[in-house]
C-alpha positions, 0 to 999 in steps of 0.5 A, a space after each residue: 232640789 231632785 236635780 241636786 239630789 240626783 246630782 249629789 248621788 252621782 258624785 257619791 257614786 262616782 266616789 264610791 266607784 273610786 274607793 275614795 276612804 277617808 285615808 285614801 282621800 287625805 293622802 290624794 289631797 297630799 299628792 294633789 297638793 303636789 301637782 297642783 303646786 309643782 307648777 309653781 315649784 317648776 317655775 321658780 327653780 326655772 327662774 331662781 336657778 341657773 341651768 348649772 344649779 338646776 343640775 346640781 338641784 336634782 342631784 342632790 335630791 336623787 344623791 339622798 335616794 342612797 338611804 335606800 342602800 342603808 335603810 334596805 326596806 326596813 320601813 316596810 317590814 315595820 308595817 307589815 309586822 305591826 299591821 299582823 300584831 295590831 290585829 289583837 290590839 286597838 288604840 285607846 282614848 288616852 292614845 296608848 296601844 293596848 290589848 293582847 300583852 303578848 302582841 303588844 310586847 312584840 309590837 313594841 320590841 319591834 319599834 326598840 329594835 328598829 330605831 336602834 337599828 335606824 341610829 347607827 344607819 343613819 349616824 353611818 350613812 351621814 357620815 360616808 354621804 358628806 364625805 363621799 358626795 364632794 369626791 364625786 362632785 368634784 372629780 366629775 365637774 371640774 369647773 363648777 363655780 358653785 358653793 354647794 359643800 354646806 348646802 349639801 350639809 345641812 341636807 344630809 344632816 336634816 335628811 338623816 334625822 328625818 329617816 331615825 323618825 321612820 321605825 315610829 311612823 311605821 309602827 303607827 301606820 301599820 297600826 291602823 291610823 293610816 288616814 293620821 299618817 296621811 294628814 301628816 304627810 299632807 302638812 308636811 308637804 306643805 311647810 316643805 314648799 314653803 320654806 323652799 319657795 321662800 329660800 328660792 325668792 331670798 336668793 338662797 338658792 340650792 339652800 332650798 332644797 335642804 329647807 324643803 326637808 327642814 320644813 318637813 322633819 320640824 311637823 313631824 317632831 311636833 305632830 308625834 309630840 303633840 299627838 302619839 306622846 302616850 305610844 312614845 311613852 310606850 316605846 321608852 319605857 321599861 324594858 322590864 314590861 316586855 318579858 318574853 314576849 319580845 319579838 326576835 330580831 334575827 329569827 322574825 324581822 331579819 329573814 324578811 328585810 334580807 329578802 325585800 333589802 335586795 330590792 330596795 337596792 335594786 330600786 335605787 338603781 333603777 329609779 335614782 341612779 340615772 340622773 347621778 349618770 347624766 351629771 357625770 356624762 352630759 354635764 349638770 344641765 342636762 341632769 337638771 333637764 332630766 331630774 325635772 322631768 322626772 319630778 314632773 312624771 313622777 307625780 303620775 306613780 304619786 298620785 296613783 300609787 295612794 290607793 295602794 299605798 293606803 292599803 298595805 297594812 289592811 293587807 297584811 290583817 286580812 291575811 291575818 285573820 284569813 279573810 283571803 277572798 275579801 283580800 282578793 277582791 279589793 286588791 283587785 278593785 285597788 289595782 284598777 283604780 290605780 291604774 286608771 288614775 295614773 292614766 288620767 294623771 299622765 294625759 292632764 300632764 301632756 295636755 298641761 305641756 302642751 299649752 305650756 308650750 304653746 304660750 310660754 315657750 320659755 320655761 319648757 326648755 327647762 325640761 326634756 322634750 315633750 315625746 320624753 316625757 310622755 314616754 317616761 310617763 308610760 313607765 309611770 303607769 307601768 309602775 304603779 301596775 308593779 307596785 299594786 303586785 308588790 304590795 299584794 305578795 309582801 302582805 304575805 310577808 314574803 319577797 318573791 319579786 326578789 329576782 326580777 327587781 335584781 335583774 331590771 336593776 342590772 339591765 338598767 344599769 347595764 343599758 344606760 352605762 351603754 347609752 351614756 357613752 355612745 349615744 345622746 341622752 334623748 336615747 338613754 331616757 327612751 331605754 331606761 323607760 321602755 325597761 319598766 315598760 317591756 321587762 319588768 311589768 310583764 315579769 311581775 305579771 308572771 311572778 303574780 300569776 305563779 304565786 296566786 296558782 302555787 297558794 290558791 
């Protein structure tokens, strides 16, 4: 019995030195799920898919990326102002928001206006994506026996409602039910996995892809239904409720979506551009080689970015009620964690290949070579560094990594349009991640270090 007890206390403190809340440990259940799975996922793609349709697989998931360009980060802004307004305001047992009328009149202003906002991107961006998508696909690879007009269809339709839903699950998370936010994560990747594996062993295809989005939007609809229908209430009802108090588009939310919408395009063309870049210039095999890689190290930035992520709207109330150096201290400890996860994560998936290697040859052909993928992994680590500095600064609801995420997305661009036309793809997957590794980190280092000495 003391044997066990003690036991017992050393996990619990192991746990603590982990700062593992309820939310955080939701969501790396979520990310788990997706490692553990991936395999799986790996193996089917691998076996239902020919190495063309892998290609055009991982296309399509990095094509979707493009909503970065039309939604411009407003999902974030949405947070960070409904954490600042839910510091007067709490959920009540019935599910409503309620508190200071004027900070729930700007809170829910916000929601109005963003899924306005949200309707017309999205009705805007379906329509230039289904248009514009075939052109590419067409005038790139000319030789292509697979029918992928209406998979690519359903997807971007799917796709496109799933992003209208985002101004709501952002209002909520920022309003403190981060741990909800997370479980419904959770359930979504689970039903999306499903349904994708199913379509893949039905013979469906690249149909699965748009399953997998399918699966994910059906238990969204019906966890908001189910569990917020009182603040979808709130939202629909009368506008008369507001008063003055509405919040202001252009003078409150606009200025700060201007700042982070840079950014955000800079992202896509760091973090998406590159596989639309191999199917064009290596052809579709070499793009799914390279879009399973990345599936596969991305899970490194997934896992560990959790305790940042699960922080964002605790961030934002502390500025609130000027609580900095608590704020300090655990955006500290959440840094380290992170980084110390996304390490862990990145030598269990280079072990994990390893064996692969050894006893199913086979499968591995279907990924880059294992030194690409540690080198990719790398810039994981590296990323989640930027992303813990960036959730940092935006609780202050400012951009000042604005520049440095314009400069890495040109320089990306710039480096891998050189080593796509000159060199092998070996050598443009070294570039594109010693980028993250050698440029931007130590850029947002510097950023971090000026703004901590200018307001402290």
């Amino acid at each position: 019995m003391v044997f066990h007890k003690h036991n017992q206390s050393i996990i619990e403190k192991f746990l603590s030195i982990l700062g593992l809340d309820r939310a955080i440990s939701i969501s790396l259940a979520g990310k788990a799920l997706s490692l553990f799975t991936l395999p799986i996922s790996l193996y089917l793609i691998s076996r239902q898919l020919s190495p063309e349709e892998q290609g055009f697989y991982y296309l399509f998931s990095t094509l979707v990326g493009l909503s970065i360009l039309f939604e411009l980060g407003l999902g974030v802004v949405i947070t960070q102002f409904s954490s600042h307004e839910y510091a007067r305001l709490k959920w009540s047992l019935n599910g409503n928001l309620e508190g200071a009328s004027a900070s729930l009149a700007r809170l829910i202003s916000l929601v109005r206006k963003s899924l306005l906002w949200y309707g017309v991107v999205c009705i805007l961006m379906a329509t230039l994506m289904i248009w514009l998508a075939p052109i590419y696909i067409y005038s790139t690879y000319h030789s292509s026996d697979i029918s992928f007009d209406m998979p690519w269809f359903m997807l971007v339709l799917i796709f496109s409602f799933n992003t209208f839903l985002i101004p709501i699950t952002s209002a909520i998370e920022g309003c403190g039910r981060i741990a909800d936010i997370q479980k419904l994560r959770l359930t979504q990747v689970i039903s999306g996995l499903l349904i994708g594996w199913i379509i893949l062993l039905s013979g469906g295809g690249i149909y699965s892809i748009a399953g997998e989005y399918f699966g994910s939007t059906v238990v969204m609809v019906f966890w908001l239904l189910r569990y917020y229908s009182k603040f979808l209430r709130q939202i629909a009802g009368s506008k008369d409720n507001l008063g003055v108090e509405e919040i202001s588009w252009w003078r409150d939310v606009f200025p700060m979506q201007a700042r982070i919408s840079v950014s955000w395009v800079a992202v896509y063309f760091t973090n998406y551009f590159i596989v639309p870049l191999a199917f064009t210039y290596y052809g579709p095999e070499d793009a799914g080689r390279l879009g399973m890689s990345l599936r596969l190290t991305t899970i490194v930035f997934n896992l560990s970015v959790v305790w940042v992520a699960t922080k964002s709207p605790l961030y934002g109330a502390l500025i609130s009620s000027s609580r900095i150096a608590e704020l300090n201290n655990i955006a500290v400890k959440t840094t380290v964690r992170s980084s110390f996860i996304g390490i862990l994560v990145m030598f269990i998936i280079l072990l994990g290949l390893h064996i692969l290697q050894l006893f199913a040859p086979q499968y591995t052909s279907r990924l880059l070579p294992s030194d690409m993928i540690a080198v990719l992994c790398f810039a994981s680590v590296a990323q989640v560094f930027n992303a813990s500095i960036a959730g940092y600064l935006r609780a202050y609801r400012q951009e000042p990594l604005t520049p440095v995420m314009i400069l890495v997305g040109v320089l990306s661009v710039l480096i891998c349009l050189v080593s796509v036309n000159y060199f092998s793809i070996n050598v443009t997957v070294y570039a594109y991640s010693l980028i993250f590794i050698f440029l931007s980190l130590p850029l947002h280092l510097y950023i971090l270090k000026v703004k901590i000495r200018k307001w402290y």
